[in-house]
MIDRENMI-297657 format. One record per residue (C-alpha): x, y, z. Coordinates in steps of 0.1 Angstrom, whole numbers, padded with zeros to 4 digits, always signed. Example, Ala and Ser with C-alpha at 12.3 -4.5 7.8 and 13.67 -1.06 7.14 Angstrom:
<pts>
+0123-0045+0078;+0137-0011+0071;
</pts>
This chain:
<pts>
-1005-1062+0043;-0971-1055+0055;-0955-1055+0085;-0937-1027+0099;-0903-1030+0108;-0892-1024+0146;-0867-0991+0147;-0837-0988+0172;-0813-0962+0182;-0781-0958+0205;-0769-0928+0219;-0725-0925+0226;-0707-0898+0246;-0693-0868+0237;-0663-0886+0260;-0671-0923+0238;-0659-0907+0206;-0623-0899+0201;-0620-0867+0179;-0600-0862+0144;-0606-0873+0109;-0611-0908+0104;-0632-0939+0099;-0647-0962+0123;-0660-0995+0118;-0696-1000+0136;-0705-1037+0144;-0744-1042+0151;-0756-1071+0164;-0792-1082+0165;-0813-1110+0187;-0846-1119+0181;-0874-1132+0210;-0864-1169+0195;-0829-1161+0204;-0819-1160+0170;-0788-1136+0159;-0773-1116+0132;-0744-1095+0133;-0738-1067+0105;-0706-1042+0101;-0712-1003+0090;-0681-0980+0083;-0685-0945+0105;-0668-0916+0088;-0657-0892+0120;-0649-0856+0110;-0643-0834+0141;-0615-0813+0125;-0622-0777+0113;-0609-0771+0079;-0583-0740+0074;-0575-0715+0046;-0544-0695+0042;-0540-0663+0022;-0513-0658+0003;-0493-0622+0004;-0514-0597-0013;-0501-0581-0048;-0469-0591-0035;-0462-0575-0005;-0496-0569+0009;-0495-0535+0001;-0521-0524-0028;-0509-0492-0046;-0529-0469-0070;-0518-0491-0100;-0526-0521-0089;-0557-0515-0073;-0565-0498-0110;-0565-0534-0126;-0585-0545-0093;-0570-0574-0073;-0574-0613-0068;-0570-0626-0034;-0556-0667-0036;-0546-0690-0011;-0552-0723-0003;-0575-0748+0014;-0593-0781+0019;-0604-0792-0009;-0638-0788-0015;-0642-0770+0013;-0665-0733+0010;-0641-0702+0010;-0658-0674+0021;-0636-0640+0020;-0652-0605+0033;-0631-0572+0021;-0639-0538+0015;-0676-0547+0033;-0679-0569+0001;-0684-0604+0005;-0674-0632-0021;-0672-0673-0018;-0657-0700-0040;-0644-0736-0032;-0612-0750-0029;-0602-0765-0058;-0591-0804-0057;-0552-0792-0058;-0560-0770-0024;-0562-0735-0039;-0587-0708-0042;-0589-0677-0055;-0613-0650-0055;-0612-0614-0075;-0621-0585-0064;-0628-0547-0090;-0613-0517-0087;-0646-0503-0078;-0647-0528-0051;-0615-0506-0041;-0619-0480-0017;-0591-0453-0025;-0569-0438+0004;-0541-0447+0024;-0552-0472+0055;-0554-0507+0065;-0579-0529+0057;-0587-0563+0074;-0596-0595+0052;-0617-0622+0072;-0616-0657+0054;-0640-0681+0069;-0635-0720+0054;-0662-0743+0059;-0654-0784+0049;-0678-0808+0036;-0685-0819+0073;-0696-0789+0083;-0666-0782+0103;-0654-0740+0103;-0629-0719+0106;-0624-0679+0104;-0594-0662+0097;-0582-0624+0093;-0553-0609+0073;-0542-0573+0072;-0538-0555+0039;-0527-0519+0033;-0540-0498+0008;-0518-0471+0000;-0530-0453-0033;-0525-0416-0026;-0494-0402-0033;-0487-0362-0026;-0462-0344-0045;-0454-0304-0050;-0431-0284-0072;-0418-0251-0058;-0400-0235-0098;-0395-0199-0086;-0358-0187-0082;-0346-0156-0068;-0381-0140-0065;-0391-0151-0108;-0391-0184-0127;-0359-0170-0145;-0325-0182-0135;-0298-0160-0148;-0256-0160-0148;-0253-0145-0114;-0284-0177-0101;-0269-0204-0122;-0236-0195-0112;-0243-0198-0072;-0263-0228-0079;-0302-0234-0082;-0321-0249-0055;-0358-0266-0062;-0378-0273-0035;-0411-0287-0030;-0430-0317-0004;-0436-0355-0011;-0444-0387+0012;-0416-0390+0037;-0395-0423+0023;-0404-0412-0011;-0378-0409-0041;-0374-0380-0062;-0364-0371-0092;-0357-0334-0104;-0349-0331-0140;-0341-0299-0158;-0328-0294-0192;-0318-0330-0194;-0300-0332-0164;-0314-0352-0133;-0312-0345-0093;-0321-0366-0068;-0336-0351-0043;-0335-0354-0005;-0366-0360+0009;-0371-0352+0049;-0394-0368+0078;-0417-0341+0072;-0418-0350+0038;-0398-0316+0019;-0375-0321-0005;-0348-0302-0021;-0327-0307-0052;-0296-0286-0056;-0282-0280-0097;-0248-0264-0084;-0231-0240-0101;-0225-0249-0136;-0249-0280-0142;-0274-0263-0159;-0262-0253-0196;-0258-0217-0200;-0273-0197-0228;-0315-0183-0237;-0342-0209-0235;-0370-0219-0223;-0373-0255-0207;-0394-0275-0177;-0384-0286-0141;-0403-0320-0141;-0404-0340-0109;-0414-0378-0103;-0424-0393-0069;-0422-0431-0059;-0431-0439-0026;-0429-0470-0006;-0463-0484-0023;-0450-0479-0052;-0473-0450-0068;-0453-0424-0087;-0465-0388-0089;-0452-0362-0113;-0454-0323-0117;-0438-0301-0135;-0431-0261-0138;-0421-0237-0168;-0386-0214-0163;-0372-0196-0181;-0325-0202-0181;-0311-0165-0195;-0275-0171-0188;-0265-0142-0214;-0255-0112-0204;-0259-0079-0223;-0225-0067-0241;-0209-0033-0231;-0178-0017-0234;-0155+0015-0227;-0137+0033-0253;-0108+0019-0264;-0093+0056-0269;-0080+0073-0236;-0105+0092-0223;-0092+0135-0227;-0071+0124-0252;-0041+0114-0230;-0065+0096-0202;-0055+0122-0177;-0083+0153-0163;-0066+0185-0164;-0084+0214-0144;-0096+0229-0181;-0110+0198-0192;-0126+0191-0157;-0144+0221-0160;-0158+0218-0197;-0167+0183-0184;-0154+0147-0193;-0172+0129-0220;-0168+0091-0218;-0191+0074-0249;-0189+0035-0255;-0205+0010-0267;-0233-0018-0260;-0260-0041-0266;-0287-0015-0287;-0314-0003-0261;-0298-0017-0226;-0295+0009-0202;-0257+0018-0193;-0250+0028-0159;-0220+0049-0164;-0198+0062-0132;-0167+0081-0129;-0150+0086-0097;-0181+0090-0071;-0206+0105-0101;-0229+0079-0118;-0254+0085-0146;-0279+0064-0169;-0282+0064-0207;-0295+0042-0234;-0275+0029-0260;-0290+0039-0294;-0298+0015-0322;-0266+0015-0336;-0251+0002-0302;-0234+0037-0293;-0236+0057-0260;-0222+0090-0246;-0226+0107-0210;-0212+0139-0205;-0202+0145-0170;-0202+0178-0155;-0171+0192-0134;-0192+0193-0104;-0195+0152-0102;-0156+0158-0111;-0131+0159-0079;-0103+0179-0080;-0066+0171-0069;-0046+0144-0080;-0058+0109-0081;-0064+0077-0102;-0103+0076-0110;-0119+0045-0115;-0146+0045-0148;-0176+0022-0148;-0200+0012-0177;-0228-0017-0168;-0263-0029-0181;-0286-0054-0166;-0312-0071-0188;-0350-0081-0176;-0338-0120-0165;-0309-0095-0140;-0282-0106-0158;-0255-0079-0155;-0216-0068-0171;-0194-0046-0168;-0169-0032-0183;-0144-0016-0159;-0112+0014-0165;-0090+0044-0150;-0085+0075-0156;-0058+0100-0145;-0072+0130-0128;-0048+0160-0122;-0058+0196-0118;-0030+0211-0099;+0003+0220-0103;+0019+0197-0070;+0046+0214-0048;+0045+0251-0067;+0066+0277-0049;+0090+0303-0048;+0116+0296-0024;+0125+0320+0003;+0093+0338+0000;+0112+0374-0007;+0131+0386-0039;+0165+0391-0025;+0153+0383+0009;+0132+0418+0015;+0114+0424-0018;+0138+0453-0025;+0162+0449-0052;+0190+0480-0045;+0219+0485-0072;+0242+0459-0062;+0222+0437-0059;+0208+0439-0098;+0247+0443-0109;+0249+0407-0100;+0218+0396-0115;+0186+0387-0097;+0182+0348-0093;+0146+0333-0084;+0143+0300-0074;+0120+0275-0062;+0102+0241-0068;+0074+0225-0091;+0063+0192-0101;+0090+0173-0120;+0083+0175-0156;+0069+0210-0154;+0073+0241-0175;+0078+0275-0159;+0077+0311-0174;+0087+0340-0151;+0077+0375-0164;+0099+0400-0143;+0094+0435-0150;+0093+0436-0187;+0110+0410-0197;+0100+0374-0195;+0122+0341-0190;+0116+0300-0193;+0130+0293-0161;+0153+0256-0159;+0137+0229-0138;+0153+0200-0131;+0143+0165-0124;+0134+0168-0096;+0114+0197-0098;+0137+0225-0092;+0134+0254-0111;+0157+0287-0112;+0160+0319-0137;+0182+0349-0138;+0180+0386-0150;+0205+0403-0160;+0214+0437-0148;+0205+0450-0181;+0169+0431-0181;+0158+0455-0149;+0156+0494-0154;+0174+0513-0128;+0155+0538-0107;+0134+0536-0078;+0096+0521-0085;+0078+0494-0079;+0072+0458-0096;+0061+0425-0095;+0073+0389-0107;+0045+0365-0119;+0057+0328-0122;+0032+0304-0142;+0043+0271-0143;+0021+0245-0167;+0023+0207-0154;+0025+0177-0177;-0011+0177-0174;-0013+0211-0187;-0027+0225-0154;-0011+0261-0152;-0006+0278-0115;+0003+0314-0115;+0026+0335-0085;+0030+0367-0079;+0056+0385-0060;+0056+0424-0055;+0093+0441-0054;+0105+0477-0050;+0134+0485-0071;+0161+0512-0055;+0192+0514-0077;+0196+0551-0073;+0231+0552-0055;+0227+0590-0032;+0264+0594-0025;+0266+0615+0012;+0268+0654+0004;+0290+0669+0029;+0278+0705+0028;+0296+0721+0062;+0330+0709+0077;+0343+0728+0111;+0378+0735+0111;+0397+0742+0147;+0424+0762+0126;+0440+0736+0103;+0420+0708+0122;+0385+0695+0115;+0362+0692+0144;+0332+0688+0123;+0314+0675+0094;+0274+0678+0081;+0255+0658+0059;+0221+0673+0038;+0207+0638+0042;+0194+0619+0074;+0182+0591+0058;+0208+0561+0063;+0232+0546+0084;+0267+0568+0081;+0304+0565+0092;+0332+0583+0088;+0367+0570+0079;+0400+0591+0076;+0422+0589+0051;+0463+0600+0061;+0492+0607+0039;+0507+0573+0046;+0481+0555+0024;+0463+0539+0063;+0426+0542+0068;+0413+0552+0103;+0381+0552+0121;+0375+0586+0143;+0359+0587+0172;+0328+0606+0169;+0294+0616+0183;+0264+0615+0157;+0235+0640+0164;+0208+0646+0137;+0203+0684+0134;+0170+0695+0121;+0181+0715+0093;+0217+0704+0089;+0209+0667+0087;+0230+0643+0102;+0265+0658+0118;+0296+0642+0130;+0317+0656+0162;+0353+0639+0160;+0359+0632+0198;+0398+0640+0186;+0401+0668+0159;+0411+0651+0124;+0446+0666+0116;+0452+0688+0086;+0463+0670+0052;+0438+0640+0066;+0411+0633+0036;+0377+0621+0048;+0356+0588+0035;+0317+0596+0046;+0298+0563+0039;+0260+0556+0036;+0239+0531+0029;+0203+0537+0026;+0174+0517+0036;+0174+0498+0005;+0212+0491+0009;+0226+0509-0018;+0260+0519-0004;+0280+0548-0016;+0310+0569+0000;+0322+0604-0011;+0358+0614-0003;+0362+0647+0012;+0395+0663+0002;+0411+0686+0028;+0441+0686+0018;+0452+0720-0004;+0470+0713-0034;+0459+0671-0034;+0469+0655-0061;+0455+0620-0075;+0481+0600-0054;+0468+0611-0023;+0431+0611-0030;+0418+0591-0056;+0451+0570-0058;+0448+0561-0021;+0456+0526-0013;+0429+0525+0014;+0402+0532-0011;+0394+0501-0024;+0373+0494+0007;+0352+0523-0001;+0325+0527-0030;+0332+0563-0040;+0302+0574-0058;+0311+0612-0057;+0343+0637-0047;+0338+0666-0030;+0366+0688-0038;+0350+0724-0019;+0372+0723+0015;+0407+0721+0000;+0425+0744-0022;+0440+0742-0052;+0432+0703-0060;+0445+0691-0093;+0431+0656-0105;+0439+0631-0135;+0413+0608-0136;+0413+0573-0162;+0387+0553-0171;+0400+0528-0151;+0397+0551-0119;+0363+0563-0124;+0352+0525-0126;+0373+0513-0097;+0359+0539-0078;+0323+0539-0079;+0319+0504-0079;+0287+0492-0098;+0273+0523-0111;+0305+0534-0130;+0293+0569-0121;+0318+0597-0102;+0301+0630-0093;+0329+0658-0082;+0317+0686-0064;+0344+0715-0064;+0353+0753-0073;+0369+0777-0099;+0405+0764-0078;+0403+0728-0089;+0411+0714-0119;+0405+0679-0134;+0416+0663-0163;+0401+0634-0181;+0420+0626-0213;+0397+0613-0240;+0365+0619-0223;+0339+0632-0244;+0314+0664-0232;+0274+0648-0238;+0259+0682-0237;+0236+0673-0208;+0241+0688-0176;+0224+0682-0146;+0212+0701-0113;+0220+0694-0077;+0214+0715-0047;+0212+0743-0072;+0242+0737-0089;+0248+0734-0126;+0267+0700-0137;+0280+0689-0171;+0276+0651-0181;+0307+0636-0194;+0313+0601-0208;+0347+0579-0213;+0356+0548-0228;+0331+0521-0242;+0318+0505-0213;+0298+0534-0201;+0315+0554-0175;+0301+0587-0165;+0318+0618-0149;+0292+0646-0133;+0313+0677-0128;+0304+0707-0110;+0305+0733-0142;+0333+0760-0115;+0356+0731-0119;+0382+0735-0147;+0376+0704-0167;+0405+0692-0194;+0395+0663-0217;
</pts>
């Protein structure tokens, strides 16, 4: 039988026992009923402190990107050794024990991952050997989305061309704000400048990208702060080449210069360019298409009505654009000129009233005027035609002769052409009225106041008359007269003093196209040559005819000489007189012709070799 062994127990404070980690030693005494006593020692472990566990930084930086929560991750840190580590994240729950050096670790998948940008909390509660706990959280951000976009299209196409790559090529696209990125194309790399709103642009400025055909990639790569990189990419297309074209390298007409002839036939301008291109071909305001052949070759003809007229430099065009927009040109001038500049006849009027009367054409009939320098000019006047002089300057002149105009009274015209140096030809043309037919006045009725003359009458009316007198003493006077047209005795002067006998009488006319002629009246009886034709007051006068009927008895010796210093240009005397006159002109030669005037019968005589004529009233006694 055995006996059963009393129990005891004591009960301390919450206030009797001091808190920490330590030992106590416990000394227990014990008395028996006999009085007896033992005493006995028991070491007390006290463990009132909670354990703790740290985690370290996660993957670094307590940031988990798309790579690294790929491989999955492993959460460490450290502890009380032996302690229980019990770590919740991701709603997963996992536990392990502190190793004896203090650390811990625990891993978790990348299934266990939860993909996304956001923070996630990681509570760690420790728990020691005495029971004793603690509960800690850490923040962790997951971060493994990274956006990223690629914008490739220039001007409208995924082509750059010259005129693109030249201004510079911009790419665009969007990415995580605080991102880098990289833009690389044909081998050369951009960074690009990403904004709060997360765009980005990178800029390849004129130049940077390698010219020529070919096809390459713009390939972009995002890192963001978490470190994920993202990369895109887009297909273009650099044409940097331009299609070839070119003008003619012979001037265009020939001479490069438009003349009125070949402006209205039309200017062809060919060239050359890259086979099958279209050419865009202008001239001046006028453009027009056409499409070089297989051989490279191209023509356009343009018409005259695309053609200006005038004078002017013209600017010539030839371009081509291929399918990527590249474009060139080729670029010239041209000459146009289908006028004759600053053509004229100066004064307007051939010898200032389109009339051309004998005088005049005995000194030769000028025209003048202007064209442009370098100009010819060809004057046609009458019959005959003339190269006219022009000078540098652009003045022109030509003269006819007396003997290029044929006397008489009729009507004609002057054309001036004158051809520029661009062989533009402008024509003039002036209308004229030739009078060279000298009328000398015929005195046909003189009124005598016994040996005086009160009188005289003219057949004719048209004109402007005078009347000079002619005395003895070789002096030339100017009567006083009245001048009264008679209806059928023409024009008549009244001497306001009779005109005294042996006085000879000058009556001058000039007719309307200012043809002037005199005849000289003889009045005295028995006149010789020194008092008539040998008069010293004569040479004043342009005696075209003597009128020998109202003086008796005149006897005249007449030379070459004379005759031509009498009439002036025409070299023509005409003597009126009766069976009582008598003139002599030694050597002169009968022609046979005769002529009528006023109903009289005249014989035609000629003397010397320059041409001077006698008409003689056939009752005069002629001697040759």
């Amino acid at each position: 039988m055995s006996l059963k062994r009393p129990t005891w127990s004591v009960t301390f404070a919450t206030s009797e026992i001091t808190t920490g980690e330590y030992n106590s030693e416990i000394s227990i005494t014990t008395t028996n009923a006999r009085g007896n006593s033992s005493t006995s020692t028991e070491v007390l472990v006290v463990d009132t402190v909670a354990p703790t566990a740290d985690l370290n930084t996660v993957e670094g930086d307590n940031v988990v990107s798309a790579s690294e929560a790929s491989d999955g991750i492993t959460l460490t840190g450290t502890g009380e050794a032996g302690a229980t580590i019990e770590a919740e994240f991701q709603g997963v729950t996992q536990s392990t024990t502190v190793a004896g050096d203090g650390t811990w670790s625990l891993d978790y998948t990348a299934a266990q991952i939860v993909a996304g940008t956001y923070d996630r909390t990681v509570t760690i509660t420790t728990t020691d050997v005495a029971g004793n706990s603690s509960t800690g959280t850490h923040t962790v951000h997951i971060d493994t989305e990274q956006n990223l976009t690629l914008n490739a299209e220039v001007g409208g196409d995924y082509v750059i061309n010259a005129a693109e790559a030249q201004a510079g090529v911009t790419f665009t696209g969007t990415a995580e704000p605080g991102a880098s990125v990289l833009v690389t194309v044909a081998g050369v790399t951009q960074t690009a400048t990403v904004d709060a709103s997360g765009n980005w642009s990178a800029l390849y400025a004129g130049g940077a990208l390698p010219q020529g055909e070919y096809d390459t990639t713009v390939g972009v790569t995002s890192s963001d702060a978490a470190g994920n990189i993202a990369s895109t990419s887009s297909a273009i297309r650099v044409d940097t080449t331009a299609g070839e074209v070119a003008l003619p390298p012979l001037p265009i007409e020939i001479d490069d210069v438009i003349n009125a002839a070949e402006r209205a036939d039309g200017v062809v301008i060919n060239g050359t360019a890259t086979p099958g291109l279209t050419v865009t071909v202008s001239l001046g305001g006028a453009t027009q298409q056409v499409v070089a052949d297989a051989g490279g070759n191209w023509s356009i003809n343009v018409p005259a009505a695309s053609i200006p007229t005038g004078t002017q430099s013209l600017p010539i065009s030839a371009s081509v654009s291929d399918t990527a927009g590249n474009s060139s040109t080729a670029t010239d001038t041209v000459q146009l000129d289908t006028l004759v500049d600053g053509f004229s006849l100066n004064s307007g009027a051939i010898e200032g009233d389109n009339v051309i009367n004998a005088a005049e054409r005995a000194d030769g009939v000028a025209l003048t005027g202007t064209v442009e320098p370098g100009s010819s000019v060809m004057v046609q006047f009458g019959t005959v035609t003339q190269a006219a002089a022009v000078d540098a300057s652009g003045n022109w002149s030509v003269n006819f002769a007396a003997a290029e105009l044929p006397e008489g009274t009729y009507s004609a015209s002057a054309t001036i052409t004158a051809t520029d140096p661009a062989g533009n030809s402008s024509t003039l043309t002036e209308s004229f009225n030739v009078d060279t037919e000298i009328d000398s006045p015929n005195v046909d009725s003189v009124t005598f106041s016994g040996s005086d003359v009160w009188r005289i009458g003219t057949q004719d009316a048209e004109g402007s008359y005078s009347v000079n007198t002619l005395d003895p003493g070789g002096a030339v006077g100017t009567p006083g007269s009245t001048i009264s047209q008679h209806p059928i005795l023409g024009t008549e002067f009244t001497f306001t003093s009779p005109v005294s006998d042996g006085t000879n009488l000058v009556v001058s006319r000039v007719d309307s196209a200012g043809n002037a002629s005199a005849t000289l009246v003889v009045l005295e009886d028995g006149a010789g040559a020194a008092t008539t034709v040998g008069h010293a007051g004569l040479g004043s006068f342009d005696i075209q005819a003597l009128n020998l009927d109202y003086g008796e008895n005149t006897n005249l010796v007449l030379s070459e000489t004379q005759i031509k210093a009498l009439s002036g240009s025409s070299d023509t005397l005409t003597i009126h007189g009766g069976t009582d006159d008598t003139v002599t002109i030694g050597g002169a030669a009968n022609s046979g012709q005769t002529q009528q005037i006023d109903g009289q019968s005249y014989n035609v005589y000629t003397l010397g070799n320059d041409g001077a004529t006698v008409i003689i009233e056939q009752d005069i006694n002629v001697i040759i």
